[in-house]
Steps between C-alpha positions, in 0.01 A plus 500: 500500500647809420548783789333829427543818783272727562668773726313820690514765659210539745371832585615735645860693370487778227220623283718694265763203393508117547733388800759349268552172722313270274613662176897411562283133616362472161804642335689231640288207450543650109858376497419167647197454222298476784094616441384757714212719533525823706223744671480776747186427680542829714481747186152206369335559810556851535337559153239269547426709813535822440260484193130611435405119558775459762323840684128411451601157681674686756239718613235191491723289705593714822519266827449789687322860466740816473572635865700722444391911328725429221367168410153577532610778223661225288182273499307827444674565171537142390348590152775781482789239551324254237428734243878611523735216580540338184604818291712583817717163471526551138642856542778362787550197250628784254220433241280775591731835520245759414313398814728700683324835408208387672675382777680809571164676506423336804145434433470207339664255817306407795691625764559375858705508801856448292447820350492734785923472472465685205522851641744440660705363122360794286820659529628123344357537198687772393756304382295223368325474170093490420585083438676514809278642713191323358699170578495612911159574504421177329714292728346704769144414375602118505625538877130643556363172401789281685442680837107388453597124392755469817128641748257330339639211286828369591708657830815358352475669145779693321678596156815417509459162818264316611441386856837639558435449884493109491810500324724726677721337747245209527707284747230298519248339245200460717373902445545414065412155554155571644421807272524259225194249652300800473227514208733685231445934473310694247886571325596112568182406320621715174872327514320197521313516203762665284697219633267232427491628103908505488544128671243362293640663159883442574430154648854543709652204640709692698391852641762712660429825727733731555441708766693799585392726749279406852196671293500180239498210758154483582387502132722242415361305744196525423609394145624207614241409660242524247756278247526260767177452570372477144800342292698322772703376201725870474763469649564870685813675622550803627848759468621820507602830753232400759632121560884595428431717801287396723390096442902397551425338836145391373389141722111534492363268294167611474644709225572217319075455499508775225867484361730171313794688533660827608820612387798734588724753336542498101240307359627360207632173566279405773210537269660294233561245749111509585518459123722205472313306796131520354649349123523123419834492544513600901231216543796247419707649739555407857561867618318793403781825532391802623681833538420722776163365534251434834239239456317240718599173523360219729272759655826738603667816318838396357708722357673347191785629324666205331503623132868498325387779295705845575240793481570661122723790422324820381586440146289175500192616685346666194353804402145590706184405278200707575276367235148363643489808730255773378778800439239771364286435818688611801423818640692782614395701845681803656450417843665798650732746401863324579678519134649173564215332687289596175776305246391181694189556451407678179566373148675164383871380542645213400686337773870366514813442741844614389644229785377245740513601853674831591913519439518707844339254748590682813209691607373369895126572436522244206438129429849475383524142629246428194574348151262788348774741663837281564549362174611780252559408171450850234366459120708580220407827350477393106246230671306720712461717198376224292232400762416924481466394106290203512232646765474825261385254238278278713332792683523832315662653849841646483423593881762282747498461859854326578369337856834456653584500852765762399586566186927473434637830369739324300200269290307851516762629298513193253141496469454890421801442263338210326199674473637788326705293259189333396310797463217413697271774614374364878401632814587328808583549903619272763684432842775590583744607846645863502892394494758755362537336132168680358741777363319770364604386131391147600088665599591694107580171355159294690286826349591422170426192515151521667537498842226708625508422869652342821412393839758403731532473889625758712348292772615772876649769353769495762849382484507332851199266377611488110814370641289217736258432230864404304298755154851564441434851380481831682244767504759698322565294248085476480448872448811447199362257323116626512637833357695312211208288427235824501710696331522260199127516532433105663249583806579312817288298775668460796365234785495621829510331857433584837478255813828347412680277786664769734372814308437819762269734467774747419625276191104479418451889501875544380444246170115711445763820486757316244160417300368860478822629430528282171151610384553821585831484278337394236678106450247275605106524363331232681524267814334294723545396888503152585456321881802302534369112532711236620500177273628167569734502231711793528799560725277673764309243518765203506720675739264757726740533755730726312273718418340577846181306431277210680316264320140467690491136419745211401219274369480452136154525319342193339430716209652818393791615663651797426405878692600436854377697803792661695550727740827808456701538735421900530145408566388812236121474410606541128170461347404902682750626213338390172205740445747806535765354282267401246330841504773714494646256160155565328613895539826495429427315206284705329782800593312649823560558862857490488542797770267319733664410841510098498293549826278592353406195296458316861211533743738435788842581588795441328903617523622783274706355196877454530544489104718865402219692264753500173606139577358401165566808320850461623566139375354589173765837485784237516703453128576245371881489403651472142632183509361220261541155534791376194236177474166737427302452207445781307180540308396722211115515522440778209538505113792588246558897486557641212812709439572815367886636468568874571820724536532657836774830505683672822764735473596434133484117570235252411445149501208241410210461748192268435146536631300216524087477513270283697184401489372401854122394538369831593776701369820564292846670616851596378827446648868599383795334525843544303452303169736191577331445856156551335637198204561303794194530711256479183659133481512423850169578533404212212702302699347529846160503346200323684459314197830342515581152623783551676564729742777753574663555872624874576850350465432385138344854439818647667775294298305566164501892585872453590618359188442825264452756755623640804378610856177267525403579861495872364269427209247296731462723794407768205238718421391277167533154674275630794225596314507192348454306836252725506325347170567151563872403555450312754845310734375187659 
């Protein structure tokens, strides 16, 4: 009998793209000849609910009456929210852009409680387009209707998870277990059914769930359960971020009511092993081999991990395949106003990783005892690019996500050259940490090539806990390389923290001060504070003793295992700072309040900063010195010049000069040289050309110069040469 996958992602993740697990699945199973069919049941049921049907349904079916003013205001203008939601979904799915207008007029959307915020974000719109703006109110609109699904319909409702509370830090299974002998909800009843169609069309004989966040588990469940009860004869098996994480220690077998299999880390071999044991040939066989893989056997979970398969290099995994996924029927919402918060969630990327697991692998706070984070292996950049090439063709995006953990500077700078070599016009943004190599020709050089954006940790900005947290970069460096990457035009995220092991209130208040003084200097354009967690897998939580922190319990969950309850040894109530920190971000972000005192973002007492007022502004004064590196690539991103010769005179003398033209994007400029330096630089420039396969080091540019002509350090540091790095010579 021959194996055929059907692989999901239950609902709930992103509305605006596909989480890209079970594309680089199916991508996979491609190179193995392997047939696989691939949905996103989150984005089906979403459409199927939110949907003139899906509405008139909704309103018919509500367990209990509207308590609340606003709900009562929602069932009041139910024929509003019908009459409008289908053209509404078509507009955020990009097929109905004139709806805007109407939009924008603010008469044509039922409003509710969502939209009182709006005063408040008039200001907001300034800077954002009629599309734009329309988009908010829409996703607004569509948060109406969730707030009166979650009071009258289902309490655990949401976009982007779904009963997010039974999967967080569910130590135990009994809370999920017994949620799931309940009669399924109004929104299990629709996954059901859209479930039901898929199983019985794709006739699977192996379904596979990824799930990656808490918010998927109970769906998945619920899944399960519905293919185990009606076709006991799928075999189901569940991966991805949620198990890697928290399912390592898994021992309750009740699980194993819903689930075959669950299985850890990369995914590839352990499903092809799944593979392998379900064909003819495995029935033969005395063993069945398993990689990384929990199961029951003789009514107890065993962990097996006996396959002789290594997990496959990069090169072999395969290019992502997003074909059975509906691509034109995502939508795109502007939740709130965070620049980089919206990029997640408005309009379509394609998603890829420049290298497994993260090359720096330091960081406490992290699960860097994890394959998905220890084992770093990067992509080459001619393949990467070639991936870029064949999800162009297959999905008419040339929008890329690179999902890395952190992006390497050095594959950053292959990949942007690649790019430009190929003369591929993208747009793409990713990870990365803030260390001292993004020169500011290295941000010119990502520009070109498409780089639009960056997010990156600056976790405390303070040195004492930078230092603990092992970041490896300083909040000098920080403010640098922000400046070098806005300057080139590349706007930059930065991830905040608070409640870190140890942290004071000064170093809380202090880092707030570090934070305003970078958006008040103009180098970083969006943020967001986190609440430190401790995890099970990172060195905090292997080893709390050097870092000041008590574990409330040694006992290891039966299910997931992974956020651990702790007590700091400072015994700070760090949960009292997050409404003023997150408040005084929203401001600063949108360029306000920067004179306020920081007491005043806090309704109760806090020290005065410590932080010198210029301490940014003084980091960013600092040169940088002349010296170049003799291994530094240098880079000719502009066209051929043309020449023109002309006699220059002085005191009776006069010699040849030459003034070269060229044509930038938005403009064209001269520069003069003596006519042999000019000869030489019109074919050094062809030489160092993007479009070139090899590339030249400042030492090869230096020994060419010296061969005809004299006094090179002279003719570099010149007026001619500078405008040029200026216009695109760039020294990597």
């Amino acid at each position: 009998m021959k194996t055929k996958l059907f692989v999901i992602t239950p609902p709930f993740t992103q509305l605006n793209t596909p989480y890209p697990a079970t594309a680089y699945i199916k991508g996979f199973l491609n190179t193995k000849n392997i047939e696989s069919v691939q949905a996103d049941l989150g984005i089906d049921v979403i459409l199927e609910l939110f949907s003139k049907k899906g509405l008139i349904n909704l309103f018919q079916s509500i367990n209990q009456q509207p308590t609340t003013d606003n709900c009562k205001r929602i069932f009041a203008l139910q024929d509003e929210y019908i009459k409008t939601i289908d053209p509404v979904i078509q507009f955020l799915q990009g097929k109905n852009p004139t709806l805007a207008l109407q939009i924008c007029q603010e008469d044509f959307l039922p409003e509710a409680s969502r939209f009182a915020q709006l005063e408040e974000l008039d200001w907001a719109f300034g800077t954002m387009g009629i599309q734009d703006k329309a988009k908010h109110l829409a996703t607004l609109y569509l948060e109406d209707i969730s707030d009166f699904i979650v009071e009258c319909i289902d309490e655990n409702f949401g976009f982007s998870r779904y009963a997010e509370r039974l999967g967080r830090s569910a130590n135990s299974f009994d809370e999920l277990y017994n949620a799931l002998q309940q009669e399924p909800t109004y929104i299990d009843s629709i996954l059901i059914s859209i479930l039901k169609e898929k199983i019985e069309a794709v006739k699977p004989t192996l379904f596979l769930i990824s799930v990656p966040f808490p918010g998927n588990l109970y769906s998945a469940f619920r899944s399960a359960q519905w293919v185990k009860q009606n076709h006991p004869e799928i075999k189901i098996s569940m991966g991805g971020g949620f198990p890697n994480t928290e399912l390592r220690s898994l021992s309750d077998k009740r699980v194993f009511e819903f689930f075959d299999f669950i299985t850890l880390d990369d995914g590839e071999v352990p499903i092809e092993e799944l593979v392998e044991n379900m064909s003819s040939r495995a029935e033969s066989r005395d063993e069945k081999y398993y990689k990384r893989t929990f199961l029951l056997e003789n009514g107890e979970v065993v962990y097996k991990n006996n396959s002789l398969k290594h997990d496959y290099k990069q090169a072999y995994v395969g290019t992502p395949d997003y074909s059975d996924l509906p691509l034109d029927k995502y939508i795109s919402v502007i939740e709130i106003v965070n620049p980089m918060h919206r990029m997640w969630s408005d309009g379509r990327w394609n998603k890829l990783t420049m290298a497994h697991g993260c090359y720096w692998g330091k960081c406490t706070f992290c699960d860097i005892s994890l394959d998905y984070i220890k084992v770093y292996e990067p992509v080459a950049a001619s393949l990467l690019c070639d991936r870029m090439e064949e999800l162009i063709l297959q999905t008419g995006q040339n929008g890329f996500h690179f999902v890395d953990e952190a992006a390497p500077p050095a594959l950053m700078r292959a990949l942007a050259l690649e790019i430009l070599k190929r003369k591929l016009a993208v747009t793409w943004w990713t990870n990365i940490r803030f260390e001292k190599s993004f020169s500011k020709d290295l941000c010119l050089l990502l520009k070109a090539s498409g780089c639009i954006a960056v997010s990156g940790g600056l976790e405390v900005a303070s040195d004492r806990l930078l230092k603990l947290i092992d970041k490896g970069v300083t909040v000098e460096q920080v403010a640098k390389v922000t400046r070098n990457f806005t300057e080139a035009g590349i706007m930059v995220h930065a991830y905040l923290m608070y409640g870190y092991p140890t942290q004071t209130i000064q170093e809380t208040i202090d880092s707030l001060e570090m934070v305003r003084q970078l958006f008040e200097a103009g180098v970083l354009q969006s943020g967001f504070w986190h609440q430190f967690a401790l995890t099970a897998h990172s060195p905090v939580g292997l080893y709390p003793e050097q870092f000041g922190v008590t574990k409330k319990t040694e006992l290891i969950g039966t299910f997931a295992n992974n956020d651990i309850e702790y007590t700091d040894s400072t015994g700070i109530n760090h949960d009292k700072f997050s409404f003023g920190l997150k408040k005084s971000l929203f401001n600063f972000m949108h360029g306000i309040c920067f004179d306020y005192e920081l007491q005043d973002w806090f309704d109760f007492k806090i020290p005065k900063t410590k932080i010198h007022p210029d301490f940014i502004f003084n980091a960013l004064e600092e040169q940088n010195d002349f010296n170049t590196k003799p291994n530094a690539k240098v880079v000719w991103l502009g066209g051929k010049p043309s020449a023109e010769i002309f006699t220059k005179s002085k005191k009776g003398r006069s010699w040849e000069m030459m003034s070269l033209t060229f044509h930038d994007k938005k403009e064209s400029f001269t520069i003069q040289t003596s006519k042999e330096e000019g000869e030489w630089l019109i074919e050094i420039l062809g030489k160092i050309s993007i479009l070139n396969t090899k590339n030249y080091t400042f030492q090869e540019v230096k020994n060419d110069f010296e061969t005809s002509l004299e006094d090179f350090e002279l003719f570099w540091y010149s007026k001619p040469i500078n405008t040029l790095r200026e216009f695109g010579l760039l020294v990597l």
